[in-house]
MIDOSE-1310 file (N, C-alpha, C; in nm, 2 decimals, decimal comma, always signed):
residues 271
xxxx	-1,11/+1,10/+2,24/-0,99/+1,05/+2,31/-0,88/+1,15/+2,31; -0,81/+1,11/+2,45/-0,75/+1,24/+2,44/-0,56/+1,19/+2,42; -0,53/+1,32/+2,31/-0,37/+1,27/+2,30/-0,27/+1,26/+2,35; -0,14/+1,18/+2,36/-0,07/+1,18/+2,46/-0,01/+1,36/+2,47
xxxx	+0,02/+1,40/+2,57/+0,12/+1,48/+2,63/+0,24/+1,53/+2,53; +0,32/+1,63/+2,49/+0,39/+1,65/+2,44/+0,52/+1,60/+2,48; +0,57/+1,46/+2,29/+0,70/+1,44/+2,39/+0,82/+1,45/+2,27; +0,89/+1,47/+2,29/+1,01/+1,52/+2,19/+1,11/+1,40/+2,18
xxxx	+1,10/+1,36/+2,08/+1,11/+1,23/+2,00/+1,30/+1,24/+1,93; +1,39/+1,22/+1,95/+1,52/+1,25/+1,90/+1,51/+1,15/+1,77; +1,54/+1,21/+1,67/+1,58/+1,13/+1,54/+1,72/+0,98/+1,64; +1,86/+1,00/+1,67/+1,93/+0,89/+1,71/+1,86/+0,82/+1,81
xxxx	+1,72/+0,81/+1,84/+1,63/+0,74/+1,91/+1,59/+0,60/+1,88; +1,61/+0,59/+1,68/+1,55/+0,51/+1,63/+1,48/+0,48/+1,56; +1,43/+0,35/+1,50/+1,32/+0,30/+1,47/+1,25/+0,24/+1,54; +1,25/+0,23/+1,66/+1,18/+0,20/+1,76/+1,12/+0,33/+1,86
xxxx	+1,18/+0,41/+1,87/+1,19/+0,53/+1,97/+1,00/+0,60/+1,97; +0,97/+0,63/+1,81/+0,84/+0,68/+1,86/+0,71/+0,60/+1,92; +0,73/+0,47/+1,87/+0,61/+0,37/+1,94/+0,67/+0,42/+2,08; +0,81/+0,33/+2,17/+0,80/+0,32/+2,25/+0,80/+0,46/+2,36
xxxx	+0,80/+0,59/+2,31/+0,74/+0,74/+2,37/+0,59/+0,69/+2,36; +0,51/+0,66/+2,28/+0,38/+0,64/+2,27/+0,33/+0,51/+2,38; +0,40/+0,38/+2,38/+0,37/+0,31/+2,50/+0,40/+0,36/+2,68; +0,51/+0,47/+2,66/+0,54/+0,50/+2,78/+0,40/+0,61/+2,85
xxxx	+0,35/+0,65/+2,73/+0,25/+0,74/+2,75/+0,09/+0,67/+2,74; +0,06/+0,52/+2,78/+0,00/+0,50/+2,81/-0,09/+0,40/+2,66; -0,03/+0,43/+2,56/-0,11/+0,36/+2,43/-0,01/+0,28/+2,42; -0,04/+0,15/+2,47/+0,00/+0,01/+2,46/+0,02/-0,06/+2,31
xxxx	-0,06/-0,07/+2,27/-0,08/-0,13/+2,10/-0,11/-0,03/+1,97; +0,01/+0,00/+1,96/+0,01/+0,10/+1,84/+0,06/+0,03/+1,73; -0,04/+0,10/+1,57/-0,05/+0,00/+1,46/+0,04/+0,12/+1,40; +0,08/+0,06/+1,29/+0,13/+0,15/+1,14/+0,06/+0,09/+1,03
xxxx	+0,03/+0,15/+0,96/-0,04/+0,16/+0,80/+0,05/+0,24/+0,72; +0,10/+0,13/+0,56/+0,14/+0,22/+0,47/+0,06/+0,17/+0,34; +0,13/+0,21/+0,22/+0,09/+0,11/+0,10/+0,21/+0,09/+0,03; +0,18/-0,01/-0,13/+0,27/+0,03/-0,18/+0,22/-0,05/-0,35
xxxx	+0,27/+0,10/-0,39/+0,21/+0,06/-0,54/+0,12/+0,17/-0,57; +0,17/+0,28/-0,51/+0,08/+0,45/-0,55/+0,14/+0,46/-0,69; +0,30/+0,47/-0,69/+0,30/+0,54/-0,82/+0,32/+0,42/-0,96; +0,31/+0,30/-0,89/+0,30/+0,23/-1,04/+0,16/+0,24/-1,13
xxxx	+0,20/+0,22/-1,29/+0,09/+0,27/-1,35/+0,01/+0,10/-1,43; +0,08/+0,05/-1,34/-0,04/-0,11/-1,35/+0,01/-0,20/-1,21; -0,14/-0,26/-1,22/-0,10/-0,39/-1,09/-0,21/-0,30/-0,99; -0,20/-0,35/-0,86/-0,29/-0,33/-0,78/-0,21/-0,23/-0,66
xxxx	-0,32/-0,13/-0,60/-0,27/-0,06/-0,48/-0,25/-0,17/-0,40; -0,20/-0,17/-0,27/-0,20/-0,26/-0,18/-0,16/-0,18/-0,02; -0,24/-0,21/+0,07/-0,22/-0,15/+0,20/-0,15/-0,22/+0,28; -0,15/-0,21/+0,41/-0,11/-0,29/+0,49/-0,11/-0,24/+0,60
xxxx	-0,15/-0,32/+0,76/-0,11/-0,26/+0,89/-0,10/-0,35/+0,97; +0,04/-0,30/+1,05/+0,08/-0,39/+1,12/+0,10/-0,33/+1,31; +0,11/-0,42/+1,40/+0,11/-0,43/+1,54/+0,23/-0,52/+1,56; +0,32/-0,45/+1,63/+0,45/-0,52/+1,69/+0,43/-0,50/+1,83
xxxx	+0,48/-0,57/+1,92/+0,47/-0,64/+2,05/+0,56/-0,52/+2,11; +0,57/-0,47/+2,22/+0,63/-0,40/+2,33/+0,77/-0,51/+2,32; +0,90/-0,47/+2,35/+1,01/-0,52/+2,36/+1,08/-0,58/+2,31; +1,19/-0,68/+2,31/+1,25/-0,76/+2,25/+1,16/-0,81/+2,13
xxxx	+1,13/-0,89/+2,19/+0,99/-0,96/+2,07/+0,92/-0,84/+1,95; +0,92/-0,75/+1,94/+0,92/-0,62/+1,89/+1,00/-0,60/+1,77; +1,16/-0,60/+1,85/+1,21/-0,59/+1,73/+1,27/-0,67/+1,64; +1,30/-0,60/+1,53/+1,33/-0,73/+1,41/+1,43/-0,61/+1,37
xxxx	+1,60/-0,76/+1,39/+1,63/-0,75/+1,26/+1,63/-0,66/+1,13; +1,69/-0,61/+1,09/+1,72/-0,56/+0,94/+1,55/-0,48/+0,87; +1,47/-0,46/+1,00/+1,38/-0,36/+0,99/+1,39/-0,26/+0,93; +1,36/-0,22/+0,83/+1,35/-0,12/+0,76/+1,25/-0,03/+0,67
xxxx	+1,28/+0,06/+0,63/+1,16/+0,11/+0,50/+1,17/-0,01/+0,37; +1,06/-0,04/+0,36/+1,08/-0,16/+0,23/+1,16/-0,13/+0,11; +1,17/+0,05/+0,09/+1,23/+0,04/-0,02/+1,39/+0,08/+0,01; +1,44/+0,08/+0,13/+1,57/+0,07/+0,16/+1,65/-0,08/+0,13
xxxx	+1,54/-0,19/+0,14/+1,61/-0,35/+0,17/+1,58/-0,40/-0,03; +1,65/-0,48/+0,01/+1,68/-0,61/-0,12/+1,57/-0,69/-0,09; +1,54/-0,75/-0,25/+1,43/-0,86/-0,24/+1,38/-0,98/-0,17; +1,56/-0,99/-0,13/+1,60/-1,08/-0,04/+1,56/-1,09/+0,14
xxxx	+1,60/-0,96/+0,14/+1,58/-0,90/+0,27/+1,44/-0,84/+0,30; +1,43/-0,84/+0,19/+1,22/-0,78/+0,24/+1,13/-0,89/+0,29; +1,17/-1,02/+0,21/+1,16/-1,17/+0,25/+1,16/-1,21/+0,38; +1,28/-1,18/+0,40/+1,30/-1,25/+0,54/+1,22/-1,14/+0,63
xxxx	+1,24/-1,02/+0,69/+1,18/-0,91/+0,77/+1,00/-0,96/+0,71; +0,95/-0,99/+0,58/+0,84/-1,04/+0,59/+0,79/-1,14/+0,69; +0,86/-1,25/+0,69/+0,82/-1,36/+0,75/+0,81/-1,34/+0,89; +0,97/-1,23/+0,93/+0,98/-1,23/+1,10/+0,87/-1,16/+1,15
xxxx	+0,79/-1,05/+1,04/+0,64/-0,94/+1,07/+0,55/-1,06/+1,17; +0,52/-1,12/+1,05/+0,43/-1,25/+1,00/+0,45/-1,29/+1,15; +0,54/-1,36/+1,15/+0,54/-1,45/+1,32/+0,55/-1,40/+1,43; +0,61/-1,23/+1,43/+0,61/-1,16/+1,58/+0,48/-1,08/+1,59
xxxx	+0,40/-1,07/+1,52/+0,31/-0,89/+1,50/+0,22/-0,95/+1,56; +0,20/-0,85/+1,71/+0,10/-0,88/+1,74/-0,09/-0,87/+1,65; -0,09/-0,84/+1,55/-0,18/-0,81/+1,48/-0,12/-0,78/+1,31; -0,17/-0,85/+1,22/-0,17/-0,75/+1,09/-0,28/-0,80/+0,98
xxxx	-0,24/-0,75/+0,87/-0,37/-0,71/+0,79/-0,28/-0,64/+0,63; -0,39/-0,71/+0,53/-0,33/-0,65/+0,40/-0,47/-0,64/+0,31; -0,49/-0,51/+0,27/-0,59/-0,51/+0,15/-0,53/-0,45/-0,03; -0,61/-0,49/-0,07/-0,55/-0,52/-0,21/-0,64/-0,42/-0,29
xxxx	-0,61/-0,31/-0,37/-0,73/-0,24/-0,44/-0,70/-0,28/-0,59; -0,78/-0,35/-0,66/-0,74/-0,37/-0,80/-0,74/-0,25/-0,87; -0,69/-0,23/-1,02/-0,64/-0,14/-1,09/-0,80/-0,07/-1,14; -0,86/-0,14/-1,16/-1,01/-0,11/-1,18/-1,09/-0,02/-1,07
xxxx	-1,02/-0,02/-0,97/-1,11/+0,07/-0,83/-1,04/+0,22/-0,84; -0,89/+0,18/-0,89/-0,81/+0,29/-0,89/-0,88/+0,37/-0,97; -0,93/+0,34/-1,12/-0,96/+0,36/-1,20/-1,13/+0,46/-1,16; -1,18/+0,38/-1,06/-1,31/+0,39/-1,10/-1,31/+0,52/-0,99
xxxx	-1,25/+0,50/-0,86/-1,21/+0,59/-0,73/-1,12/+0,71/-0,75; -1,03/+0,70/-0,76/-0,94/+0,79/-0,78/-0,83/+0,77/-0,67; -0,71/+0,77/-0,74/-0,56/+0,68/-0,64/-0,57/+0,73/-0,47; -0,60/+0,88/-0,47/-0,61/+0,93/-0,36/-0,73/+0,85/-0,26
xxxx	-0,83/+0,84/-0,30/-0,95/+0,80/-0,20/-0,91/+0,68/-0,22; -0,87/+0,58/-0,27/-0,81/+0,44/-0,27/-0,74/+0,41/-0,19; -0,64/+0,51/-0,18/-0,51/+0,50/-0,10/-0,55/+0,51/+0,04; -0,65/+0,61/+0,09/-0,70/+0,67/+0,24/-0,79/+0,52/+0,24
xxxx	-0,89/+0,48/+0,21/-0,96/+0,38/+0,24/-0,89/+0,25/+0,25; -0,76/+0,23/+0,15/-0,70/+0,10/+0,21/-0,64/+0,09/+0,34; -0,57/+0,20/+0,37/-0,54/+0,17/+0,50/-0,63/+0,16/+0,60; -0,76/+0,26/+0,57/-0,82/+0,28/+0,63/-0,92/+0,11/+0,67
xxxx	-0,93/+0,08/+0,61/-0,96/-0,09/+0,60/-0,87/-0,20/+0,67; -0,71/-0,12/+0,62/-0,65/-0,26/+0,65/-0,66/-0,23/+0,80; -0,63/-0,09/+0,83/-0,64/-0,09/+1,03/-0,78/-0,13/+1,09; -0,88/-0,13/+1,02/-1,03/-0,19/+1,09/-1,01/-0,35/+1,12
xxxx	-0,92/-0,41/+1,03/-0,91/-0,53/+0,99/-0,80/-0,59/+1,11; -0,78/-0,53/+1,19/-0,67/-0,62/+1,29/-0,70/-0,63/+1,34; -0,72/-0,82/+1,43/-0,77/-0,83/+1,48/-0,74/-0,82/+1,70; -0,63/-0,73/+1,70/-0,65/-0,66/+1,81/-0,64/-0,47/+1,79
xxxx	-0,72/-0,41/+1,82/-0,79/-0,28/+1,84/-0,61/-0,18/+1,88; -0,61/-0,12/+1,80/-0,49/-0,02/+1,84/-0,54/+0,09/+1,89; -0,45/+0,13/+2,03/-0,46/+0,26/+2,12/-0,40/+0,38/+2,03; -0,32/+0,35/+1,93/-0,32/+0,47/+1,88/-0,25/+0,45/+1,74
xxxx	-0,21/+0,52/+1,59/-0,23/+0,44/+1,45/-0,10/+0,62/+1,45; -0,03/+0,49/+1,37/+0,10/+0,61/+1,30/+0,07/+0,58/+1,12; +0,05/+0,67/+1,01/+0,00/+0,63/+0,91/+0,16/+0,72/+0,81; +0,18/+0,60/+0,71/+0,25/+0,71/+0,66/+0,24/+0,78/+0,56
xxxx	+0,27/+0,94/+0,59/+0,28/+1,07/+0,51/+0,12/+1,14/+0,49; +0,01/+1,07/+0,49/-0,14/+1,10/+0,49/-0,22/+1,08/+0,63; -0,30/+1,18/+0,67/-0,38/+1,19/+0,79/-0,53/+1,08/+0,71; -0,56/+0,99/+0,84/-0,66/+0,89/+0,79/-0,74/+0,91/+0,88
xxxx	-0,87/+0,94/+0,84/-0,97/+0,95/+0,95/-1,07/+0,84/+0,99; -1,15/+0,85/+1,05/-1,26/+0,74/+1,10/-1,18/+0,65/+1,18; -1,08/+0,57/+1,21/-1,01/+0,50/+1,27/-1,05/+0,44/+1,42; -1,09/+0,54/+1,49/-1,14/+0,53/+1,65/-1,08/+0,52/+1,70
xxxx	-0,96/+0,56/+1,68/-0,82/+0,60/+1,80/-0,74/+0,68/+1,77; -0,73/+0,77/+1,84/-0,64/+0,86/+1,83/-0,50/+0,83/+1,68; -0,47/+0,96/+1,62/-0,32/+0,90/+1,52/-0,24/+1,00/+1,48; -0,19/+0,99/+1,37/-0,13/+1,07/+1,34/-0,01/+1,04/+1,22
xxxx	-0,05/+1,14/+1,17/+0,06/+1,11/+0,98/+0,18/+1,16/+1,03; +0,30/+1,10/+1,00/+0,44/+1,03/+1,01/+0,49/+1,12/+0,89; +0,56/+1,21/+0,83/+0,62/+1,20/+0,70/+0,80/+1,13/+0,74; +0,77/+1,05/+0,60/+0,85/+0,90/+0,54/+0,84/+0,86/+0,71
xxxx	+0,73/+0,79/+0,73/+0,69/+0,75/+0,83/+0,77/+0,61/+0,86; +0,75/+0,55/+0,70/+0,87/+0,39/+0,75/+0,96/+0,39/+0,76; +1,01/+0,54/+0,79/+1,19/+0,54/+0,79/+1,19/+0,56/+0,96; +1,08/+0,63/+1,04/+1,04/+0,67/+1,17/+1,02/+0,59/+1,23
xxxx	+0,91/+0,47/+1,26/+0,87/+0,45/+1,31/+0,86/+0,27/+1,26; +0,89/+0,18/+1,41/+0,91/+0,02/+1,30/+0,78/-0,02/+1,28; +0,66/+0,02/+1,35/+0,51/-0,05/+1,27/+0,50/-0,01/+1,14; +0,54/+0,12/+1,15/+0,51/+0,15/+0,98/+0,60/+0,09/+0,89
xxxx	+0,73/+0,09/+0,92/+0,82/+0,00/+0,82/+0,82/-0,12/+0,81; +0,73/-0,19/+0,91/+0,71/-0,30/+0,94/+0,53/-0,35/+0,82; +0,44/-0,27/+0,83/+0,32/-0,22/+0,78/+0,40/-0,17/+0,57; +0,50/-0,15/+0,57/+0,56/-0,09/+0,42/+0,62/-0,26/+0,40
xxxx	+0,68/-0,32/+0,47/+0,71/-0,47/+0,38/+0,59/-0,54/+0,37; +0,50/-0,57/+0,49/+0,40/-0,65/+0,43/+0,31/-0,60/+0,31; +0,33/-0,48/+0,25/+0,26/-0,44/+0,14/+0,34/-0,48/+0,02; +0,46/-0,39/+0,05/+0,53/-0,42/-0,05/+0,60/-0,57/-0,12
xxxx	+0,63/-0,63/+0,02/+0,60/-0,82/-0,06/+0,48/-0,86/-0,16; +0,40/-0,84/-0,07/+0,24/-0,89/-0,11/+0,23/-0,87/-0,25; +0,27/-0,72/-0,31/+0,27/-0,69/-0,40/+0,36/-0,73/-0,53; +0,49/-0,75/-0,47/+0,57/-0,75/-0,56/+0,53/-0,96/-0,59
xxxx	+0,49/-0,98/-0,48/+0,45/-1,14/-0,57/+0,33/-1,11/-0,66; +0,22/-1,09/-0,59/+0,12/-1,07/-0,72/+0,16/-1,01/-0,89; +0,27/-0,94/-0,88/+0,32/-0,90/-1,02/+0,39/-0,95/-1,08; +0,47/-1,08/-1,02/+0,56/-1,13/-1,05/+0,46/-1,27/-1,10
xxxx	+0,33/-1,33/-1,10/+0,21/-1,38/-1,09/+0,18/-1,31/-1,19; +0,17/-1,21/-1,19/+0,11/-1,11/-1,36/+0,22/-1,10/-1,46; +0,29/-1,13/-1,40/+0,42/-1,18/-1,56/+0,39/-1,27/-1,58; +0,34/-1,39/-1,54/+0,29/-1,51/-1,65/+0,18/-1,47/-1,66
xxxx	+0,09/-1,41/-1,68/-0,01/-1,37/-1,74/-0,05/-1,29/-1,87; +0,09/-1,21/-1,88/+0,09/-1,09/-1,94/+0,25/-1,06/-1,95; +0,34/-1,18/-2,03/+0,47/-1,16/-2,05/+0,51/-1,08/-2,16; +0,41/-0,99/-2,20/+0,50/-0,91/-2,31/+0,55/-0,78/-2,22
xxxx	+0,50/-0,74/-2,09/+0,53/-0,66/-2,04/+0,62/-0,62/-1,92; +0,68/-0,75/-1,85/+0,79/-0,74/-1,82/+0,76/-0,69/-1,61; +0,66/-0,70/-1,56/+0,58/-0,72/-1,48/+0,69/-0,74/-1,35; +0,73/-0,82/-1,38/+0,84/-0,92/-1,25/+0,97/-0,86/-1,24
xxxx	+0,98/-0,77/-1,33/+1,08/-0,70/-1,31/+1,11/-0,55/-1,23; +1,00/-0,46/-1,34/+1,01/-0,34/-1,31/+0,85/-0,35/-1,18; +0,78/-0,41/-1,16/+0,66/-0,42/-1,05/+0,54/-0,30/-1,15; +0,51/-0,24/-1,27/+0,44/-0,24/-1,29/+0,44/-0,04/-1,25
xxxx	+0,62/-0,02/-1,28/+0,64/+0,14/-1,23/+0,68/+0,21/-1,39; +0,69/+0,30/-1,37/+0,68/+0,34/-1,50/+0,87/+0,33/-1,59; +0,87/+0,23/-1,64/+1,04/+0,25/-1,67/+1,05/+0,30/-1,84; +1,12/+0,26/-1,92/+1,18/+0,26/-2,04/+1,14/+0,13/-2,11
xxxx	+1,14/+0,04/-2,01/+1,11/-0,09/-2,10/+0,98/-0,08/-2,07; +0,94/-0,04/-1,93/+0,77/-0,04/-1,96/+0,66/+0,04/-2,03; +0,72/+0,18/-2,07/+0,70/+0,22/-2,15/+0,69/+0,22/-2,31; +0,84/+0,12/-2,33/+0,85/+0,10/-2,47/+0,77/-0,06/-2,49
xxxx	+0,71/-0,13/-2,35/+0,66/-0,27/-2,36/+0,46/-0,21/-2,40; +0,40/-0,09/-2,35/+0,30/-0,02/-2,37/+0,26/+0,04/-2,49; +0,40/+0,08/-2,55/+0,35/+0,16/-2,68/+0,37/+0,04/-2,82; +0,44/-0,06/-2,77/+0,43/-0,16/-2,85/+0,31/-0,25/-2,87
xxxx	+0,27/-0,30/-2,72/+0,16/-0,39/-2,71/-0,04/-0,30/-2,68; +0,04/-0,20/-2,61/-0,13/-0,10/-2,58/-0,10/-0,19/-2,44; -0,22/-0,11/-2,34/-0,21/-0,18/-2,21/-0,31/-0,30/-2,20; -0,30/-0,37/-2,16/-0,35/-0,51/-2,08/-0,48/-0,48/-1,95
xxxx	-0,53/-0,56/-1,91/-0,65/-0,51/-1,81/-0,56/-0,46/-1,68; -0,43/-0,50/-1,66/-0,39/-0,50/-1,50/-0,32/-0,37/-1,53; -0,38/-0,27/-1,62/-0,27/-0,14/-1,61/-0,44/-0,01/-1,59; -0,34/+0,09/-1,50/-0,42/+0,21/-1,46/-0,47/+0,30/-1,59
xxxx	-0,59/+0,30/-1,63/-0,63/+0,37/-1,74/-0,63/+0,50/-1,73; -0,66/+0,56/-1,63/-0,69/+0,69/-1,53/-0,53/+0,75/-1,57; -0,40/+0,67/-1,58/-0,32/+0,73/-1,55/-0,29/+0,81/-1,71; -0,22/+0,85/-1,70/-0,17/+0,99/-1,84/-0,11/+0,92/-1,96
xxxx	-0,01/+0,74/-1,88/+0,08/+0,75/-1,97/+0,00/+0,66/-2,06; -0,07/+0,52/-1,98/-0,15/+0,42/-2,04/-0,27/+0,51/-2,08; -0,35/+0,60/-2,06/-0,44/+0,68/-2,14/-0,39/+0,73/-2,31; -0,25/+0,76/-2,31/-0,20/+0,80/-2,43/-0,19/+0,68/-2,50
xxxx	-0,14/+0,57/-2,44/-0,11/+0,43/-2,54/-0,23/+0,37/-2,59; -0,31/+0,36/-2,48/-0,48/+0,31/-2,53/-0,49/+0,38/-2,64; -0,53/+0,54/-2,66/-0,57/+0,59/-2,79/-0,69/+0,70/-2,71; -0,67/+0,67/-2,54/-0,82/+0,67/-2,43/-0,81/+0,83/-2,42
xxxx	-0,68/+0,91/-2,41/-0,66/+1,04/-2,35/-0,73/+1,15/-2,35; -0,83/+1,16/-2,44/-0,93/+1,30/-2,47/-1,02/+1,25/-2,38; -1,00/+1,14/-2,32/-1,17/+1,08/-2,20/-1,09/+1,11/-2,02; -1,23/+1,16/-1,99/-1,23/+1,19/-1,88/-1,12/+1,07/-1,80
xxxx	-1,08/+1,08/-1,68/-0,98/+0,98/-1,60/-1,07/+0,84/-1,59; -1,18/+0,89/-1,55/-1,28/+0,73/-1,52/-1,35/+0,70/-1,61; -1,33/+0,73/-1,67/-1,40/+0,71/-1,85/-1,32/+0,56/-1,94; -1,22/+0,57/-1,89/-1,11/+0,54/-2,01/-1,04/+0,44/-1,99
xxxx	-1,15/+0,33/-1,93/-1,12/+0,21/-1,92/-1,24/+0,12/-2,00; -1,20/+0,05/-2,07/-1,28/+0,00/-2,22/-1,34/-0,12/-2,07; -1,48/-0,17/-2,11/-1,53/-0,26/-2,02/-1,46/-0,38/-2,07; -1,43/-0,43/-2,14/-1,36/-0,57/-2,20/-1,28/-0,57/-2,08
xxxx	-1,19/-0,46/-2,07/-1,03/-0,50/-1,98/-1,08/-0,52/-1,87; -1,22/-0,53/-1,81/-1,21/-0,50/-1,66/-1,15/-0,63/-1,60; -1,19/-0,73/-1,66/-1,17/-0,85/-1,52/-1,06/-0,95/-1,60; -0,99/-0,97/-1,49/-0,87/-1,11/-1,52/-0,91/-1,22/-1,58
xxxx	-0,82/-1,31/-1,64/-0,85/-1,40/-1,72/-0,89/-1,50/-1,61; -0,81/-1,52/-1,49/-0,82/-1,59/-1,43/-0,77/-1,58/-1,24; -0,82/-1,63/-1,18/-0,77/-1,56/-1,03/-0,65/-1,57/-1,00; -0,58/-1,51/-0,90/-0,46/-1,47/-0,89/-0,41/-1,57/-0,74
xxxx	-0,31/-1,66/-0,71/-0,28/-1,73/-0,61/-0,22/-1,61/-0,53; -0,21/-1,55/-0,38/-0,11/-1,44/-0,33/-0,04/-1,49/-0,25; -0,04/-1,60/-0,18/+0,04/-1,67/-0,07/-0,01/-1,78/+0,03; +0,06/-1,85/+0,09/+0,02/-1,96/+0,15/-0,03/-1,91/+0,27
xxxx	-0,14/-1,93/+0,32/-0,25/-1,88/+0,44/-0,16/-1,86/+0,54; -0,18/-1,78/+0,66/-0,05/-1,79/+0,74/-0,17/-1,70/+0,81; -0,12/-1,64/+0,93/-0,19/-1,57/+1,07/-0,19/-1,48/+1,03; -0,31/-1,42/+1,00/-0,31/-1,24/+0,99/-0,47/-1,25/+0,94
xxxx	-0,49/-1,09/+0,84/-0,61/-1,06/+0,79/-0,56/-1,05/+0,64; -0,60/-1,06/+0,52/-0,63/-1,03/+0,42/-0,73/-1,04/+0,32; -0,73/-0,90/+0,32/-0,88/-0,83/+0,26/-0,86/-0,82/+0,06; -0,92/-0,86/+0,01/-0,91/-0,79/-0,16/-1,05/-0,71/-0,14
xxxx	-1,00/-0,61/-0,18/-1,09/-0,46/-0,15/-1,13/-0,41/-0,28; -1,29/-0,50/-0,28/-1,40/-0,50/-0,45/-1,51/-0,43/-0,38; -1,58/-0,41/-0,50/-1,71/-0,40/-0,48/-1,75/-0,30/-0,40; -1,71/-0,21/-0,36/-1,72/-0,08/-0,27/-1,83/-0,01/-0,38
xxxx	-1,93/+0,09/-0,33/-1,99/+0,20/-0,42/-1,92/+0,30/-0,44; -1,86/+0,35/-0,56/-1,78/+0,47/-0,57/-1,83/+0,61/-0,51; -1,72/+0,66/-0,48/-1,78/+0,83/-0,41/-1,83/+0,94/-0,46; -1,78/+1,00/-0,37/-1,90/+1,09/-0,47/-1,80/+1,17/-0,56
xxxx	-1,82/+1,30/-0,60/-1,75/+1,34/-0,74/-1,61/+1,39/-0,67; -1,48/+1,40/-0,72/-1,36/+1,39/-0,64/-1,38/+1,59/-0,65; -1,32/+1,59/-0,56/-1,23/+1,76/-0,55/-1,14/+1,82/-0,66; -1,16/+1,90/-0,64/-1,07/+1,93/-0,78/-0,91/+1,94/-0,74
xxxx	-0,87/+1,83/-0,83/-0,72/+1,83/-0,81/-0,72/+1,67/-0,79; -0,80/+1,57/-0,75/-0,79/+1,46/-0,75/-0,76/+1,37/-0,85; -0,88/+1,41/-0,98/-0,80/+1,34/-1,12/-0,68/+1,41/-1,15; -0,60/+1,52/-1,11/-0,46/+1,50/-1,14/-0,36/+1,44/-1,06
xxxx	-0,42/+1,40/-0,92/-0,37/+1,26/-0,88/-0,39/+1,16/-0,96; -0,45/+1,12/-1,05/-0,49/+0,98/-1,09/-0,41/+1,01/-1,22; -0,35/+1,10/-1,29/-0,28/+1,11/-1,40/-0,14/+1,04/-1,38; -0,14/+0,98/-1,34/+0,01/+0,88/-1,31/+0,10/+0,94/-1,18
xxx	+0,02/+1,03/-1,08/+0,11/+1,08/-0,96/+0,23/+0,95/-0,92; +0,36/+1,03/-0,90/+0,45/+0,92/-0,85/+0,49/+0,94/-0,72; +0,53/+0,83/-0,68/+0,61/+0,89/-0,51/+0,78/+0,82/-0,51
């Protein structure tokens, strides 16, 4: 497939400006893919990709990078995704895959999944900050892509909602650790909630800080999850069924042996 034409995109253009240079050029249905929950060191990755409509219907409102808006406000811009997008899609990588994969190949495969998963076919995929391949349409990595571009910012709240409920869901599970608060990022209380209690199954073993609390650190990154912690006490509710795709992204066969430099992505990399 061949790329659009060179077109020069002005930053006071917008959050709308580069889709609609990309519709003018002929790719009608352009998706964004982000995640969110790279640098936390428990809880689940989570992807997301979204398809917004050509025009009015398009835009939303108080659109933004998820981590610009209030909890409040991520809410509402959720729901208006939800009801305008022509297409979306959320996959879920539990802490266990992180563990078993490595954050990096996790991270490229969820999107890479949640874009397979829409169910209308995008002419061309804005991804943010990472080049994703296999896709079958033309794309291209965005850096702070959901500040660029509204599928992507639009693709950054449905993750980042999704997410911040399921953790908030893992605080009654696992209330010594404070979950609903901090989402499972590395703070002072979550720190000092780790070195008190040791980690729980819903935290990244792979990562440096929960490897030191376990006792796990002298073990390899994918080593150093005790089999006990793998699986939840009990299944996780994520939200009331609504129009879209969502995927929980199990049971994959792990890859093959990472590059060098990948387990020191999995040492607690933050973003």
């Amino acid at each position: 497939m061949l790329a659009p034409a060179r077109t020069i995109i002005r930053r006071e253009g917008g959050l709308y400006a580069l889709e609609r240079a990309l519709q003018r050029r002929g790719f009608q249905n352009v998706a964004g893919a982000d995640e969110a929950g790279r640098g936390a060191c428990a809880g689940p990755l989570v992807a997301a990709a979204a398809m917004l409509p050509e025009g009015k219907r398009g835009e939303i409102a108080e659109l933004a990078d998820s981590k610009l808006l209030t909890p409040l406000a991520r809410e509402r811009v959720y729901a208006e995704v939800v009801k305008r997008a022509l297409a979306w899609s959320v996959v879920i990588i539990p802490p266990a895959e992180v563990d078993q994969r490595g954050l990096h190949v996790c991270n490229l495969a969820a999107m890479r999944r949640a874009l397979a998963s829409l169910s209308t076919r995008p002419d061309y995929v804005l991804t943010d900050g990472f080049p994703v391949d296999g896709l079958g349409a033309p794309g291209l990595a965005v850096w702070k892509g959901d500040r660029v571009a509204a599928c992507v910012a639009a693709a950054s709240v449905l993750a980042k909602v999704t997410r911040d409920r399921m953790m908030v869901e893992l605080d009654g599970q696992y209330p010594d650790y404070g979950f609903a608060e901090h989402k499972g990022y590395i703070t002072d209380e979550h720190s000092a909630a780790l070195t008190r209690h040791g980690p729980c199954a819903e935290h990244r073993f792979s990562y440096v800080n929960v490897a030191a609390a376990s006792g796990r650190s002298n073990r390899p990154p994918r080593a150093r999850r005790p089999v006990l912690t793998a699986a939840r006490p009990e299944p996780l509710t994520l939200w009331p069924a609504e129009e879209g795709t969502v995927g929980v992204a199990s049971g994959e066969p792990p890859g093959r042996s990472p590059a060098v430099g990948e387990d020191e992505a999995m040492e607690g990399e933050k973003r």
